[in-house]
C-alpha positions as CSV (number, residue, x, y, z in Angstrom):
1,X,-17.1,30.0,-9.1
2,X,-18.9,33.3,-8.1
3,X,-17.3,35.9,-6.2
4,X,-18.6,38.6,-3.8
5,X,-17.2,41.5,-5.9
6,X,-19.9,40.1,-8.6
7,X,-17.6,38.4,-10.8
8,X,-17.6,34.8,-12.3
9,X,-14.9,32.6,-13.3
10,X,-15.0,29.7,-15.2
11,X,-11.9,27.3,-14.4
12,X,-10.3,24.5,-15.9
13,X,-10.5,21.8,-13.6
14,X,-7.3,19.5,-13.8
15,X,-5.1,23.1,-13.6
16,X,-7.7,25.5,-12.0
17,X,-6.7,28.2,-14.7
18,X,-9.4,30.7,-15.4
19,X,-10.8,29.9,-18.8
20,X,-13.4,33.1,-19.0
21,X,-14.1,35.6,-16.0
22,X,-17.6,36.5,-16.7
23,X,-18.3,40.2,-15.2
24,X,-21.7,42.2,-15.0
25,X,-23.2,41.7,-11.6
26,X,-22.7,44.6,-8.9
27,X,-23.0,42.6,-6.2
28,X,-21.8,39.1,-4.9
29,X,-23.0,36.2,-6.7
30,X,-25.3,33.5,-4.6
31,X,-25.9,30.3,-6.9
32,X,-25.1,29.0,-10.6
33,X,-26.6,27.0,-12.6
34,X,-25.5,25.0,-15.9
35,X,-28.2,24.8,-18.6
36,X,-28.0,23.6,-22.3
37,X,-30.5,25.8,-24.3
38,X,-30.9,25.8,-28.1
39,X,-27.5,23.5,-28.4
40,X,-25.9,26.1,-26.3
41,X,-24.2,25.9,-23.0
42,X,-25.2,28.5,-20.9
43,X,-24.4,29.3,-17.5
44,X,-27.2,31.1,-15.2
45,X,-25.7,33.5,-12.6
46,X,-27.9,34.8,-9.5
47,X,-26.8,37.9,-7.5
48,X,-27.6,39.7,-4.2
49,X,-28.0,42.4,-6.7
50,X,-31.2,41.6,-7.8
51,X,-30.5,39.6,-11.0
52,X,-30.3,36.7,-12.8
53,X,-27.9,36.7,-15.8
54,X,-27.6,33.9,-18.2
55,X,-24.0,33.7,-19.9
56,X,-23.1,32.1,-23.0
57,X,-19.9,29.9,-22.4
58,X,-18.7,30.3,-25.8
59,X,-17.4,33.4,-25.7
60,X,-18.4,34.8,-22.3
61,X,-21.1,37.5,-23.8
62,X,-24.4,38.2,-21.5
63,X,-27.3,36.7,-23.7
64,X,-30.0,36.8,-21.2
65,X,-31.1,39.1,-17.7
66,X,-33.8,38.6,-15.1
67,X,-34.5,41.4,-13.3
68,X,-36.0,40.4,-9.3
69,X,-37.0,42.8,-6.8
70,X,-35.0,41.6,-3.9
71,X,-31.7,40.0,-2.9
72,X,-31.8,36.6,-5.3
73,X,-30.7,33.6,-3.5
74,X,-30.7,30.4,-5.7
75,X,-30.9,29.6,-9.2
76,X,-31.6,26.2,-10.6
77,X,-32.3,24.9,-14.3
78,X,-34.6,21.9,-15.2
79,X,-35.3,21.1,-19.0
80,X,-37.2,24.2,-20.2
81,X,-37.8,25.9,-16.6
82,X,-36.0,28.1,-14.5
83,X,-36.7,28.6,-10.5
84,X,-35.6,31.4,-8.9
85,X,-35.5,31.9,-5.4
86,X,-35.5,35.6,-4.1
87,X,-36.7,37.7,-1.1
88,X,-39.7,35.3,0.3
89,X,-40.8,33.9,-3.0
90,X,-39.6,31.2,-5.8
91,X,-40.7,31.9,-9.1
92,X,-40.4,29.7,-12.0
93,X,-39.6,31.3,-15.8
94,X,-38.8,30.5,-19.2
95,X,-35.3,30.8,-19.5
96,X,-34.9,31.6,-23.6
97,X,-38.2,34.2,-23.2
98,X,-36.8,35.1,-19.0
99,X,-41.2,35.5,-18.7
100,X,-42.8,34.1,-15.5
101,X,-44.8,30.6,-15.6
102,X,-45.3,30.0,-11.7
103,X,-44.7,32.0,-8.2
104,X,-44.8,31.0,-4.7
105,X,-44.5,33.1,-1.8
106,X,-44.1,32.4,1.9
C-alpha cells in the first residue's frame, strides 16, 4: 500500500504485518504496479513527486527510476511495457531500459 508521506509497505495478507516498507519517494504515492521482469518480482511505484520507481521485492533495494515532469498519476505493467500516466500525457517505456517507446497527450 502507498502512503502520502511517500512510503510503501508491503503486507502479509492473512496478518497484515508489514513484510518490507519500501522508502524513497518525497511525495505521496498514486498507483502500483506488480511486474515479473528477468525472473524477478518487481513492484513499480508512481508518485506525485514526479517519479516512477521500480522496487525489487527481494530485499526491498530501488533497482529502477523514471523521472516525469509532472505529478504522475497511474502506473501499469503489461509483458515488456510500462504506461505511465502523468500531467496530460501517457507515455509507454521499457521498464528494464526505463527509455520511452510511445506518448500520447491530450
Amino acid at each position: 500500500m502507498g502512503t502520502a508521506d511517500g512510503e510503501i509497505r508491503v503486507l502479509r495478507l492473512t496478518d497484515a504485518a508489514v513484510l518490507l516498507a519500501l522508502r524513497g519517494h518525497t511525495a505521496a504515492v498514486r498507483s502500483l504496479a506488480f511486474a515479473r521482469l528477468g525472473g524477478e518480482d518487481v513492484l513499480f511505484s508512481a508518485s506525485a513527486d514526479g517519479t516512477v520507481r521500480g522496487w525489487d521485492l527481494r530485499d526491498g533495494t530501488q533497482a529502477h527510476r523514471i523521472d516525469l515532469p509532472d505529478i504522475v498519476q497511474t502506473v501499469a505493467h503489461q509483458e515488456t511495457s510500462l504506461a505511465i500516466g502523468y500531467g496530460r500525457e501517457v507515455s509507454v517505456f521499457t521498464p528494464v531500459t526505463a527509455q520511452p517507446t510511445e506518448s500520447r497527450s491530450q
